[in-house]
C-alpha positions as CSV (number, residue, x, y, z in Angstrom):
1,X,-30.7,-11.2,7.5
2,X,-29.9,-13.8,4.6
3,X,-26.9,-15.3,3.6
4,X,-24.0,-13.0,1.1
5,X,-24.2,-14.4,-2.2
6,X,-20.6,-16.1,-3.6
7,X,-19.6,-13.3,-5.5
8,X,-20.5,-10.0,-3.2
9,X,-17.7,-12.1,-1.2
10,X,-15.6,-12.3,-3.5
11,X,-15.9,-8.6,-4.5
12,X,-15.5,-8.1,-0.6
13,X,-12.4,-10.2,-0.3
14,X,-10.8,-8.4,-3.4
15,X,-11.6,-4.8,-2.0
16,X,-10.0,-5.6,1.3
17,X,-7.0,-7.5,-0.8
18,X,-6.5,-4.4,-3.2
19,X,-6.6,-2.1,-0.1
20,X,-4.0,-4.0,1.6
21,X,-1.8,-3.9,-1.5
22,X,-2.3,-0.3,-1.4
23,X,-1.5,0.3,1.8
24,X,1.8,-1.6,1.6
25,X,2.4,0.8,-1.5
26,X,1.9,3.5,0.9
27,X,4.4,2.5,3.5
28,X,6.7,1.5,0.6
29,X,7.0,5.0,-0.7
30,X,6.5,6.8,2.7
31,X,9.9,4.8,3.6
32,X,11.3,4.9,0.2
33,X,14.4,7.4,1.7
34,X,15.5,4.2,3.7
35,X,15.3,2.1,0.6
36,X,19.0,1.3,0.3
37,X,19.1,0.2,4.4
38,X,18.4,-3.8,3.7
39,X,17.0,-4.1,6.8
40,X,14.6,-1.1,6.7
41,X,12.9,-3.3,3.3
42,X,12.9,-6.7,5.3
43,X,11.1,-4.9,8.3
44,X,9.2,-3.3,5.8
45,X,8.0,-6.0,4.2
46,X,7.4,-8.1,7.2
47,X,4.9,-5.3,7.8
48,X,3.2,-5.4,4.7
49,X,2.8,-9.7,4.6
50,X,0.9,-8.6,8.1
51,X,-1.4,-5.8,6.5
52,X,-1.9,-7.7,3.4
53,X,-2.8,-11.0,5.8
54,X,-4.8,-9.1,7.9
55,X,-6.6,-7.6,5.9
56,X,-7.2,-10.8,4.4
57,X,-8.2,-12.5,7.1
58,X,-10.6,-9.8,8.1
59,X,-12.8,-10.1,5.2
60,X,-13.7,-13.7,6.6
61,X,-13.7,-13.1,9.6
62,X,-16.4,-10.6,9.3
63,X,-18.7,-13.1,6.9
64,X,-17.5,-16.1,9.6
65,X,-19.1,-13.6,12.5
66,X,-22.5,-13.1,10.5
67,X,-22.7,-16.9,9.7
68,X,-22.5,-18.0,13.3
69,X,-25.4,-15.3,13.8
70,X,-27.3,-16.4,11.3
71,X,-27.1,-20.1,12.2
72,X,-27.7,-19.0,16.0
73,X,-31.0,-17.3,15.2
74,X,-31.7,-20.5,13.4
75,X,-31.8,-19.0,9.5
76,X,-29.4,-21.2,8.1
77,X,-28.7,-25.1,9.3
78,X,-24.9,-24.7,8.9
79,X,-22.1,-22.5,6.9
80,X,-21.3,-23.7,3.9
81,X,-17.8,-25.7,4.1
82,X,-15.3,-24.1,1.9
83,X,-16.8,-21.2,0.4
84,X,-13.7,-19.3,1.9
85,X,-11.0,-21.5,0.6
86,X,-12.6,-20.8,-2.7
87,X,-13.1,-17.5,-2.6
88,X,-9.3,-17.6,-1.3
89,X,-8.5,-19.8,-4.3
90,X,-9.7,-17.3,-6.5
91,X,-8.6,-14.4,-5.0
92,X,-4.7,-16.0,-5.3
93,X,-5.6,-16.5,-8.7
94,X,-6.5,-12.9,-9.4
95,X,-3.2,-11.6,-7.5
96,X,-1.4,-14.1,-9.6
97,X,-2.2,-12.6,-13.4
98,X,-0.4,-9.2,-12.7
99,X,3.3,-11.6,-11.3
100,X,2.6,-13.9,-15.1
101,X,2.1,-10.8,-17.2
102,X,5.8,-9.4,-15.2
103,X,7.3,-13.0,-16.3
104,X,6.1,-12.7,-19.9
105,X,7.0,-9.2,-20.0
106,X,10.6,-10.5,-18.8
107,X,11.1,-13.0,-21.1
108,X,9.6,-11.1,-24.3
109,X,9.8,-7.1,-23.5
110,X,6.1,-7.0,-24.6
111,X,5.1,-3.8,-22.5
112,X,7.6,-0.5,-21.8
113,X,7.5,-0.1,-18.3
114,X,5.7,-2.4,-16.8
115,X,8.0,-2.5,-13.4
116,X,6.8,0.4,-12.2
117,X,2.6,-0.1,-12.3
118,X,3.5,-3.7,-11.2
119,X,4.7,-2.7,-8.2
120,X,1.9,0.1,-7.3
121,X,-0.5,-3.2,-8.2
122,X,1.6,-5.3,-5.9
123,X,2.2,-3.5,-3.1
124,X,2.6,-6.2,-0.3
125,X,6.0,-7.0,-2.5
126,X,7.0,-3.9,-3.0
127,X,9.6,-4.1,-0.2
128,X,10.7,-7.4,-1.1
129,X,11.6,-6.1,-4.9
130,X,13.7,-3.3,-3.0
131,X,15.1,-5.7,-1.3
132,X,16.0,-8.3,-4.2
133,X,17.6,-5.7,-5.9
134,X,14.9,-4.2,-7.7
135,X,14.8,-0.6,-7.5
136,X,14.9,0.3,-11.3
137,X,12.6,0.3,-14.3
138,X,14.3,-1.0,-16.9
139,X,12.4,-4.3,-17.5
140,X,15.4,-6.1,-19.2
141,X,17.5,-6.1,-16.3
142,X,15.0,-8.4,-13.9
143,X,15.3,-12.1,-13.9
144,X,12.0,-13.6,-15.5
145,X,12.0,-16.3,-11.9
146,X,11.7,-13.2,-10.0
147,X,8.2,-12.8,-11.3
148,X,7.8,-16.7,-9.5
149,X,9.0,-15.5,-6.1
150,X,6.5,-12.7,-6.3
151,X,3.7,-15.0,-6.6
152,X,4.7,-17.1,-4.2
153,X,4.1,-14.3,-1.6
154,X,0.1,-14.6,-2.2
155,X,0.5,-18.4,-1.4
156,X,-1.3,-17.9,1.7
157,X,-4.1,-16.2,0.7
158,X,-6.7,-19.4,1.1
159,X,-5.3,-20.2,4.4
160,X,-5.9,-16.8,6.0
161,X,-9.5,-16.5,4.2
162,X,-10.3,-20.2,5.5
163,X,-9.0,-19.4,9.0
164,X,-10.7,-16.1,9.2
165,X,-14.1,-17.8,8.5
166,X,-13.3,-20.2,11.0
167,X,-12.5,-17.7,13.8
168,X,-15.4,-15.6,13.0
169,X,-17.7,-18.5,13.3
170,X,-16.4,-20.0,16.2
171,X,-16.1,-16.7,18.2
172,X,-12.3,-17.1,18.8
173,X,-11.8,-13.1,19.8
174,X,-14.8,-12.9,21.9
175,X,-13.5,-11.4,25.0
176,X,-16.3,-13.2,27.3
177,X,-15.6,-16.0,25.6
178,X,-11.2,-16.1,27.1
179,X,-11.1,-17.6,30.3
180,X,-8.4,-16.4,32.6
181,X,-6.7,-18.5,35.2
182,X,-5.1,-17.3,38.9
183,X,-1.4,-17.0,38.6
184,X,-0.4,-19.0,41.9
């Protein structure tokens, strides 16, 4: 057992990221006859920010759980500090590119159409464009800042990669590991 290259991480961390955008497409349309019920979208997209995150998270958590192994049978001195903030980095970079070709396509009406694709790309804010008011396809009629907000959803993504390295290298959900005290 050896250590993942940088980029077969990546590739992992995107897979898992473009799985949990589309399985918040999924839940999107599967709930698309409540789409006019506000708070069917903001439950909905509560749902998806967990799935997405998730997701997310296990991707780390999975390369955090080998890394502890690997230092414990004594093939590596430590993990390597960071690599998941990076990889998280670029990951929110990646997610980022579809939300700035939205904007431009706001501002200038360089592609017909775009809406729809964007949001089958985008699927963890899928509920939150339903909810924003953005249930058409007419580019023209969405605010160019809206394309902003969207990007800010991703904000996260580092902090869940990071954390889900750390948890998986320090054993967090090991079930030996929780100790349990006597109610008195």
């Amino acid at each position: 057992m050896q250590r993942k290259p940088f980029w077969k991480l990546l590739i992992t961390g995107v897979g898992y990221m473009v799985l949990g955008n589309f399985m918040g497409t999924v839940m999107t349309v599967a709930l698309s006859m409540f789409a006019d019920v506000t708070f069917v979208t903001v439950i909905l997209f509560v749902l998806t920010l967990f799935v997405f995150y998730s997701l997310v998270f296990t991707s780390a958590f999975k390369d955090g759980q080998r890394e502890r192994l690997m230092v414990k049978n004594h093939r590596v001195d430590a993990p390597i500090k960071g690599r998941w903030a990076l990889i998280g980095v670029i990951m929110l970079a990646l997610m980022c590119i579809p939300s700035l070709i939205l904007f431009f396509d706001a501002l200038l009406g360089l592609f017909d159409g775009f809406l729809i694709p964007y949001r089958m790309i985008c699927g963890m804010i899928y509920p939150l464009a339903l909810t924003m008011g953005v249930n058409y396809s007419e580019i023209s009629l969405l605010p160019p800042y809206f394309a902003f907000i969207f990007m800010g959803c991703y904000i996260l993504i580092p902090l869940a990669a990071h954390l889900g390295f750390n948890a998986g290298y320090k054993d967090s959900f090991n079930s030996e590991r929780i100790m349990y005290e006597k109610k008195k």
